[in-house]
OpenMM code with the backbone's topology and positions (N, CA, C; nanometers):
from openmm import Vec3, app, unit

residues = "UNK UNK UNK UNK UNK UNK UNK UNK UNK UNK UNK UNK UNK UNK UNK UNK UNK UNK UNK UNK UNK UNK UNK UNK UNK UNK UNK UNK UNK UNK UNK UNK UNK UNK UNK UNK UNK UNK UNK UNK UNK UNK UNK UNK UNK UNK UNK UNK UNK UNK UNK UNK UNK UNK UNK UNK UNK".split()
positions = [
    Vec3(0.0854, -0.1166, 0.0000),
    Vec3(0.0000, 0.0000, 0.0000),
    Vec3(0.0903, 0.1233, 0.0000),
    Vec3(0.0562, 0.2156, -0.0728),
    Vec3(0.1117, 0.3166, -0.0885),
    Vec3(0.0386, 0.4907, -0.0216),
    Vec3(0.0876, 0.5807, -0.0072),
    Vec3(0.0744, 0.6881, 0.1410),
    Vec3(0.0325, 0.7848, 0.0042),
    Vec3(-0.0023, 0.8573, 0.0584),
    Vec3(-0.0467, 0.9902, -0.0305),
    Vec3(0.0648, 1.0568, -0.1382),
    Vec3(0.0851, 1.0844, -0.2527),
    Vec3(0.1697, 1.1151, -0.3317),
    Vec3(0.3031, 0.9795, -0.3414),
    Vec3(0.2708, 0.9108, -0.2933),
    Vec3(0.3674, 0.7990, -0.2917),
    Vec3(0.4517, 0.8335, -0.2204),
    Vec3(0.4681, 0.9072, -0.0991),
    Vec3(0.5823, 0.9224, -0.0086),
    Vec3(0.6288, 0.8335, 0.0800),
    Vec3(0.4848, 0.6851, 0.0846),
    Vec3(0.5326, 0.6317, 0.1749),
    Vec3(0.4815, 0.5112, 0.1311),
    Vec3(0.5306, 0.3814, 0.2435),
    Vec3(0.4551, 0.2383, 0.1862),
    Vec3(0.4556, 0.1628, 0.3083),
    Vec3(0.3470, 0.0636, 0.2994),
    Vec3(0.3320, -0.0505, 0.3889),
    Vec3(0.3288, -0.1722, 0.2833),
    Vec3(0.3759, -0.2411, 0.3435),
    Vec3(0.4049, -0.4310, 0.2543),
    Vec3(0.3333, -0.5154, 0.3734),
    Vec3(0.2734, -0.5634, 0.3177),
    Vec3(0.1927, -0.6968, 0.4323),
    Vec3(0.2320, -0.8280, 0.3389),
    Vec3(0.2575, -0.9300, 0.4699),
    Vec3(0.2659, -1.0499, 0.4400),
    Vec3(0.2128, -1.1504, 0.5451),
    Vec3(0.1318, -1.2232, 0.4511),
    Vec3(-0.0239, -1.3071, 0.5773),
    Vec3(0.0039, -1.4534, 0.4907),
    Vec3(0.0058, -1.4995, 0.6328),
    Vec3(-0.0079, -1.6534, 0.6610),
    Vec3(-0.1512, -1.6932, 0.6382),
    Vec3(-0.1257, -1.8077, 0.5494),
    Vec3(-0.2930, -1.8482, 0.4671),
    Vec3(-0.3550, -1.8935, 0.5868),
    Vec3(-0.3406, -1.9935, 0.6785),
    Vec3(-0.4074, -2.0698, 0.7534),
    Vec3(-0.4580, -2.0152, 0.8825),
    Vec3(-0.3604, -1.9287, 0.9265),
    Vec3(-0.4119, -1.8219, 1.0396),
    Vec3(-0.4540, -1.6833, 0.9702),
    Vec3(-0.4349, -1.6507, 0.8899),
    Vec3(-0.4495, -1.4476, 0.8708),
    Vec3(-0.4007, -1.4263, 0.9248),
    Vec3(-0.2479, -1.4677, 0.9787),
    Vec3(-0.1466, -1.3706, 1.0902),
    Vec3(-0.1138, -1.2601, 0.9494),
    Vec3(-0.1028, -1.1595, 0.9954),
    Vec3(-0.0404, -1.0687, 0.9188),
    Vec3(0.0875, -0.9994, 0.9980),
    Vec3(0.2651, -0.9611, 0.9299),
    Vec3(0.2916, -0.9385, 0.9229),
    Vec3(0.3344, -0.7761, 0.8479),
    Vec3(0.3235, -0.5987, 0.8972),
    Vec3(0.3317, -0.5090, 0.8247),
    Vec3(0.5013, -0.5353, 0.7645),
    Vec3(0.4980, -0.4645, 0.6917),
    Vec3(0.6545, -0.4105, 0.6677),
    Vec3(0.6620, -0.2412, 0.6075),
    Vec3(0.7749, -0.2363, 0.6535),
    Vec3(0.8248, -0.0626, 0.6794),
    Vec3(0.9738, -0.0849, 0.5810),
    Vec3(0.9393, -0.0841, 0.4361),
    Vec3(1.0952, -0.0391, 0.3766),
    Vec3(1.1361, 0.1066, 0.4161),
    Vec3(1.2653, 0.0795, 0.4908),
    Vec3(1.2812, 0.1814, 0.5406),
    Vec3(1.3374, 0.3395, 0.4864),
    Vec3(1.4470, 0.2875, 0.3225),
    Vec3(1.4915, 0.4090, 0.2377),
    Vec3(1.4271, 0.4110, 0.1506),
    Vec3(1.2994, 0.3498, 0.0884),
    Vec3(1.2547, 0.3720, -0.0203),
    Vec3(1.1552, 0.2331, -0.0521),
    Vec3(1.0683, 0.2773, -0.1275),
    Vec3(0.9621, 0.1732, -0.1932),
    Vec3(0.9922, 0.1036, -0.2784),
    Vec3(1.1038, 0.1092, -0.3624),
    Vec3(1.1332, 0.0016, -0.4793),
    Vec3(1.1435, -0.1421, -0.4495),
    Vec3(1.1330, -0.1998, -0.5312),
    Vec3(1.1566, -0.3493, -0.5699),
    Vec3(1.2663, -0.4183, -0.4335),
    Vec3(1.3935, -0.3543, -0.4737),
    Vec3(1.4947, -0.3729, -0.3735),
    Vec3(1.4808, -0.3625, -0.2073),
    Vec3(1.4561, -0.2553, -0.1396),
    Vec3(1.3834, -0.1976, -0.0555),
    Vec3(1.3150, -0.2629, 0.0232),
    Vec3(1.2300, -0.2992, -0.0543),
    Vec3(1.0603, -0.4057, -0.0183),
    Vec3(1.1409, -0.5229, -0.0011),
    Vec3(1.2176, -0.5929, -0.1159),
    Vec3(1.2890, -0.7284, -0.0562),
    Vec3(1.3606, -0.7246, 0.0669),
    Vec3(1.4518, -0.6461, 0.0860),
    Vec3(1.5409, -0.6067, 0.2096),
    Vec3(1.4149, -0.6670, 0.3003),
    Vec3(1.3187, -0.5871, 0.2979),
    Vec3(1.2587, -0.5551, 0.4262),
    Vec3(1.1987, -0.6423, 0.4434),
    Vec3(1.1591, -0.7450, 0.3313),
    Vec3(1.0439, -0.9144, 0.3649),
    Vec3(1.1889, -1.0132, 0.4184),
    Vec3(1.2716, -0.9472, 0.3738),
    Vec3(1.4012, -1.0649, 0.4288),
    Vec3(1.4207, -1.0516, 0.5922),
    Vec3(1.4153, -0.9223, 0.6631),
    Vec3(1.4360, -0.8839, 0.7841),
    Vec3(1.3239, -0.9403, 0.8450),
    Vec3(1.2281, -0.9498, 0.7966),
    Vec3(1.0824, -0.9765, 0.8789),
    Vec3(1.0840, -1.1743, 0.8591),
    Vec3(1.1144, -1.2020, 0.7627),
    Vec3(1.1525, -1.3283, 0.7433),
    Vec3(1.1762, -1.4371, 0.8732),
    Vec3(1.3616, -1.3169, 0.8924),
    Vec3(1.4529, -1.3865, 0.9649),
    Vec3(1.3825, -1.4177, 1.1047),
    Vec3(1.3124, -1.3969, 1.1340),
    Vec3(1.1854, -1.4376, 1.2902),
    Vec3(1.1097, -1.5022, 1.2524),
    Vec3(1.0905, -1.5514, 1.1582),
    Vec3(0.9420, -1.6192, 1.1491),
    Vec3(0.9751, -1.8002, 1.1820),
    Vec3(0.8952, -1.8792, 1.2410),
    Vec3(0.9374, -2.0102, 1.2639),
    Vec3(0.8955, -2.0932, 1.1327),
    Vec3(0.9539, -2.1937, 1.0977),
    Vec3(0.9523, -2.2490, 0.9593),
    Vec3(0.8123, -2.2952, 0.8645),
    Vec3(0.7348, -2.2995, 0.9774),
    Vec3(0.6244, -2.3310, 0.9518),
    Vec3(0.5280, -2.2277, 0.8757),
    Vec3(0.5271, -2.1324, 0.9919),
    Vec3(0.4481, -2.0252, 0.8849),
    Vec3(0.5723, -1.9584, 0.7819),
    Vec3(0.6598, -1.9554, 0.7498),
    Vec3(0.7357, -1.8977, 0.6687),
    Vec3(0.7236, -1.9427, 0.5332),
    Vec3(0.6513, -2.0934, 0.5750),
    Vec3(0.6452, -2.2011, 0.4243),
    Vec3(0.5194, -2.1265, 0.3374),
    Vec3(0.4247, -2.0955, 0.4298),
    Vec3(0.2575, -2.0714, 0.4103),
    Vec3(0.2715, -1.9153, 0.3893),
    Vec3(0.2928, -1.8630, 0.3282),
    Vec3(0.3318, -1.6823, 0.3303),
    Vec3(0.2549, -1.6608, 0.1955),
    Vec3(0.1779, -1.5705, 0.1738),
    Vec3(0.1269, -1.5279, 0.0554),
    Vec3(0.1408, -1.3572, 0.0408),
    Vec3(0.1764, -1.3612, -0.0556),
    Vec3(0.1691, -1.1929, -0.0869),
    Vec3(0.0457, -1.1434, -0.1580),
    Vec3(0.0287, -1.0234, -0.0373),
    Vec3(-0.0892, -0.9636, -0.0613),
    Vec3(-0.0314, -0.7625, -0.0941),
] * unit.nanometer
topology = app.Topology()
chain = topology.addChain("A")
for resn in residues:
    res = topology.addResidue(resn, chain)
    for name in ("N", "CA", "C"):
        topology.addAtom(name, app.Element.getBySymbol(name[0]), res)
């Protein structure tokens, strides 16, 4: 999701079986790169199980 004039962004990533949702905050910028960084950081916590079940929304 993107903030008014595109200044800003939220990335969600939800586990099919619960709807746990995860936000994400790229922190220098919205691009492609950015957004990966930041699903990789949020990643590195997740236990293997739900990490398998992850859908991008």
């Amino acid at each position: 999701m993107r903030g008014a004039a595109n200044k800003s962004a939220i990335g969600t990533l939800v586990e099919r079986s619960t709807r746990f949702t995860i936000l994400l905050h790229p922190s220098d910028g919205h691009d492609a790169e950015h957004v990966q960084q930041a699903v990789i950081r949020k990643m590195q916590y997740l236990l293997k199980l739900p990490r398998n079940s992850l859908t991008w929304d």
